[in-house]
C-alpha positions as CSV (number, residue, x, y, z in Angstrom):
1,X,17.0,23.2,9.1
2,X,13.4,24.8,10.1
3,X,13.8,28.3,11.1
4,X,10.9,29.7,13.6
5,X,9.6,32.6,14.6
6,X,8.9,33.4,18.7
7,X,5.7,35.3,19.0
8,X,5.9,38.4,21.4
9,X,4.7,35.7,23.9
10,X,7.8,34.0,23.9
11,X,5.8,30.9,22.0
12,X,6.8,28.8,18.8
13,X,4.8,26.5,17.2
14,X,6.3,23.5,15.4
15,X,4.8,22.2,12.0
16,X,3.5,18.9,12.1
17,X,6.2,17.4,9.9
18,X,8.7,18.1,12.9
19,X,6.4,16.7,15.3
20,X,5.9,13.6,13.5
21,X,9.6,13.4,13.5
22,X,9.7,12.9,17.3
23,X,6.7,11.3,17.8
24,X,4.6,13.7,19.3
25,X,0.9,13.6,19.1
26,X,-2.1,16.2,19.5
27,X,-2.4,16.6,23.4
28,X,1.1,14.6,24.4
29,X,3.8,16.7,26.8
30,X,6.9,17.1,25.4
31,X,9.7,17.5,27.7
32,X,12.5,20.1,26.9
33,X,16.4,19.7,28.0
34,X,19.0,22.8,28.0
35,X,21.7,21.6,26.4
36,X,25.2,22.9,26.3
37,X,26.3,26.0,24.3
38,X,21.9,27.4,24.0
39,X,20.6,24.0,22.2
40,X,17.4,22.5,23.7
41,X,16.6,19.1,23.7
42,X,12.4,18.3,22.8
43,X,11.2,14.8,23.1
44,X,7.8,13.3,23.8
45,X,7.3,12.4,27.4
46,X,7.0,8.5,27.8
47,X,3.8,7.5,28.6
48,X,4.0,5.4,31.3
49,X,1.8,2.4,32.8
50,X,0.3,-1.0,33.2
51,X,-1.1,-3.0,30.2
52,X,-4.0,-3.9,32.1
53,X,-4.9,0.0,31.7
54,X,-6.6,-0.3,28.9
55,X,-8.6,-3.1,29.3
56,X,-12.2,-2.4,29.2
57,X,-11.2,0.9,26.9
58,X,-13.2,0.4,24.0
59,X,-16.6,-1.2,26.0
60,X,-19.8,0.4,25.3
61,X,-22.7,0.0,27.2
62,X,-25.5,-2.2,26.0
63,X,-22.7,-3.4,23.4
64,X,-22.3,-7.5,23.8
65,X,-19.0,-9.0,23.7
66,X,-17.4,-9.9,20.5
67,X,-15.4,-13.4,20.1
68,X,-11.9,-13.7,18.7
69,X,-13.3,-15.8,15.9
70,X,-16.3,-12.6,15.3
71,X,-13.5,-10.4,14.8
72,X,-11.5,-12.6,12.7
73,X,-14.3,-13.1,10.0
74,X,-14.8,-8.6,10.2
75,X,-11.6,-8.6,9.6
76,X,-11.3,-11.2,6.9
77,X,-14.6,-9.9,5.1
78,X,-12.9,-5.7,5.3
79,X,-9.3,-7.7,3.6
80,X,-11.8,-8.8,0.4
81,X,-13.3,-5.6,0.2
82,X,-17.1,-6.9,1.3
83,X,-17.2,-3.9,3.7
């Protein structure tokens, strides 16, 4: 059991070990339920959309394109510890 302390803001702040617990991350909404008998309910909000979102994410301008086979040997070479 965590016990916390409401500010005279009516704010709490959760330690990160609770947060890690349900998944939430620096910037993501949580979404709080009232529950019977005063519990609350606090879950990450589902992020929601298409795959096709982040394609094109991590492109750089004036960076070429890498191949499949390019980022296999990176990969490969950072496994053996030549990186």
């Amino acid at each position: 059991m965590n016990a916390l302390t409401v500010t005279a803001k009516g704010q709490i702040t959760l330690k990160k070990e609770l947060l890690r617990h349900l998944g939430i991350e620096p910037g993501q909404q949580i979404e709080v339920v009232e529950m019977p008998h005063g519990e609350l309910r606090i879950r990450a909000v589902k992020r929601t959309g298409k795959i096709s979102d982040v394609f094109g994410m991590l492109k750089r301008e004036g960076q070429r394109p890498i191949s499949i086979e390019e980022m296999n040997e990176v990969i490969a070479k950072g496994w053996a510890g030549q990186l």
